[in-house]
N, C-alpha and C positions, 0 to 999 in steps of 0.2 A: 633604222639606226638612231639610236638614242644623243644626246647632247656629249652625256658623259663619254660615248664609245666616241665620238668624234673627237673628244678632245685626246682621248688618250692616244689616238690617231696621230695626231696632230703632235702632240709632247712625243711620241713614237718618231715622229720624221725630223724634230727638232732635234733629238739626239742624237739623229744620224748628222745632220746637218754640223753639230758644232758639237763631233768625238766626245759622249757623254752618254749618264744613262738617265731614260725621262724623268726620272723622278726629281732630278739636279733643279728641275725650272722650279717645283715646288717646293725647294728648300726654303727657310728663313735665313739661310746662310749664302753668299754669293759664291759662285765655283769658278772657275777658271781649269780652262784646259789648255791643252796643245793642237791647233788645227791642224789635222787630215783629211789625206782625198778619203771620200769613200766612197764605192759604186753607189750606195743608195740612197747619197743625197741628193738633192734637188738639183738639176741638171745647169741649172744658169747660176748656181753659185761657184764661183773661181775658188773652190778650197786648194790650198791651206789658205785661211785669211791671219792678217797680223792682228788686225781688233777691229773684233765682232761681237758685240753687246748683242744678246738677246733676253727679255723679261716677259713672261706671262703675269706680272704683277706684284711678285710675292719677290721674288731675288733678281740679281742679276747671273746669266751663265755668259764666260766672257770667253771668247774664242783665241788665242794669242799666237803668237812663233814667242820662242826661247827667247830671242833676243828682247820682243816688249811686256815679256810678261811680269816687270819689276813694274813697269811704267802703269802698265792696265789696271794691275791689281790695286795700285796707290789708290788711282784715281777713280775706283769703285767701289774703295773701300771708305772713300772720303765723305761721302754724300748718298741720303738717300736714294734707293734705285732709281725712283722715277725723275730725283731730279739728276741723275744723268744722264738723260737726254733731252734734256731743256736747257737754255742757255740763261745765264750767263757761262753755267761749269762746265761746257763743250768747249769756249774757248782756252779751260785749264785743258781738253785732253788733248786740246789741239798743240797749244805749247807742249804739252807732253811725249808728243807723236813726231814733234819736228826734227828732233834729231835723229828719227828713221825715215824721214824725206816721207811721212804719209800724214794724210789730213782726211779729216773725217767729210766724207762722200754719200754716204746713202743712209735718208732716215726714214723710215714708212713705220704705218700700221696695219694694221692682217687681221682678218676677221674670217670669223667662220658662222656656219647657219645654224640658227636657232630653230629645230625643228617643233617648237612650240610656235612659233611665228611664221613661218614658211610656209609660205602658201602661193597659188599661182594668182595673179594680178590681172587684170584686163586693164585693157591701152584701147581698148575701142580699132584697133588694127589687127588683121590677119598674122598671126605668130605660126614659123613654121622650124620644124628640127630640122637641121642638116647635117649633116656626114660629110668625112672625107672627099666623097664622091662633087659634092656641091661646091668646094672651096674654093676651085681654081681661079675665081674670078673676082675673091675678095680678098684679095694681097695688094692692096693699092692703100696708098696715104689717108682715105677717109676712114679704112678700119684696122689702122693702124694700132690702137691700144686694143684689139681684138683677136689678131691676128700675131702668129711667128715667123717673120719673116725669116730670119737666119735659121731656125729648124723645125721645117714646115711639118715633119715627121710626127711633133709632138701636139700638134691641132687635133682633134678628136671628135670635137662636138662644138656645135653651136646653134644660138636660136636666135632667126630674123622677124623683125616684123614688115609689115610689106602694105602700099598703101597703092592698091590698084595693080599690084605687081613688081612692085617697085620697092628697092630694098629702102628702108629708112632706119632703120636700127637695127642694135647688133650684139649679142654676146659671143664671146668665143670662148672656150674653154683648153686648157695646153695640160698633157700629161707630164707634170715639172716632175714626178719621180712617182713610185708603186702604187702608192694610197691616196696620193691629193691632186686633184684637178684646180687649175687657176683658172679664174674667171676675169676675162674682162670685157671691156663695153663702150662704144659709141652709135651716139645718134646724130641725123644729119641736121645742121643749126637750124635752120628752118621748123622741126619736127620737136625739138625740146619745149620742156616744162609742160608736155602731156601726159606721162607716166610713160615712156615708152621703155625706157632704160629700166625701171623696177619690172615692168615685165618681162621681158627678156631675160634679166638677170635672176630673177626668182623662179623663169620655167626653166633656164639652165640647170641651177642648182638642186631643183627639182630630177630634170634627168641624170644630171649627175650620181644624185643619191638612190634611184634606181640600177644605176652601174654598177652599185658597192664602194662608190668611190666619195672622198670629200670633197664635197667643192671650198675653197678659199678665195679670198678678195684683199687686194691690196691697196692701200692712198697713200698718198702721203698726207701728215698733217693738215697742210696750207689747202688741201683740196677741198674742201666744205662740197662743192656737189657731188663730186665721187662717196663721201662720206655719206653723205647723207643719201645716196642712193643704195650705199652700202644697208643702213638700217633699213630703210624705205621695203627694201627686197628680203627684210628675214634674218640677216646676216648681224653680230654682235660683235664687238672689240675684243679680242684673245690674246694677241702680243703683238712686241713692237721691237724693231732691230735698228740698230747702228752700226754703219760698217766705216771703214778707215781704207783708205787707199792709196796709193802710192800718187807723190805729188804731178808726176807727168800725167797720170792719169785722169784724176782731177782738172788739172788744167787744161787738157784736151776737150775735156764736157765742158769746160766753160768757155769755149772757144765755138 
């Protein structure tokens, strides 16, 4: 699989994600839609969203209801793409959003693999594939960003590294919808800053792209080790979302 066939992969599941056609991300012009369910989005998105900023770089595609779609558009149309989603002008779309009782809630970056750079990594520990068949006994809090708890259904694949038998690190990979596999990753504190997590995560992405499937990776901003294991492993920055959410809900997570 080539870089370009990943991406148009990728813009492929975006426009399923935020009711649009892929080409919308690579406008010079910002689009705005109507959010819908759709069977073939990504299984942990709550669609329909009220505002849901997505940019591959070039535009904004903005996900909206009827009722905010006077409000989103203003406020995208006001400021370059990428500074809306840096602050200070998140606090304009926050004022913006108050009179629909929603405030902005989730900001990450998403990266996919560069298969010029991908390559499998050595950690100087035993690296093993697992299946289905292997998980049952990694659904506990230490691999936690690795694992699905609430739909274990979507787990598929992952790769341990093992230190005398002994699991120390982790990736896991979740079928979020047809064509892209998420990846994620921890290692036990003790075991960090050895390369364990780039390996793991680059023989993931590895079997992944033998499946026929994408692997993707998600941080947030503020996360510099996540990121940086993100490059470390192969992987390159391709888009970033903001989502808005209803204010009980928000304040729930911050509780």
């Amino acid at each position: 699989m080539t870089n370009k066939e990943i991406l148009e992969i990728a813009l492929q599941q975006s426009s399923y994600d935020c009711n649009c056609e892929a080409d919308a991300f690579m406008s010079e012009q910002n689009v705005v839609t109507i959010s819908k369910k759709n069977a073939k989005a990504r299984r942990y998105v709550p669609l329909p969203l009220e505002c849901d900023l997505v940019s591959y770089g070039n535009n904004i595609v903005a996900q909206v209801s009827e009722r905010t779609k006077s409000a989103v558009s203003e406020y995208i149309n006001t400021f370059d793409a990428y500074r809306c989603f840096e602050t200070p002008q998140i606090n304009m779309l926050n004022d913006l959003l108050a009179p629909f009782d929603l405030k902005v809630c989730f900001m990450a970056e998403y990266f996919l693999p560069d298969v010029t750079k991908l390559k499998e990594l050595d950690c100087g520990y035993e690296l093993r594939v697992l299946h289905k068949d292997d998980f049952a006994d990694l659904y506990t809090e230490q691999w936690s960003n690795c694992m699905t708890f609430h739909d274990r259904e979507r787990d598929v694949l992952a790769v341990g590294a093992y230190d005398n038998g002994k699991l120390i690190g982790l990736a896991g990979c979740s079928a979020d919808c047809e064509m892209m596999y998420q990846i994620g990753v921890d290692v036990l504190p003790e075991y960090r800053r050895k390369g364990i997590a780039s390996a793991v995560t680059s023989r993931l992405a590895l079997e992944v792209l033998a499946l026929g499937r994408v692997p993707f990776y998600c941080a947030a901003w503020s996360n510099i080790k996540s990121v940086r294991n993100a490059v470390k492993s192969g992987f390159r920055p391709a888009w970033v979302v903001l989502t808005a959410r209803h204010s009980e809900f928000v304040n729930k997570m911050i509780k």
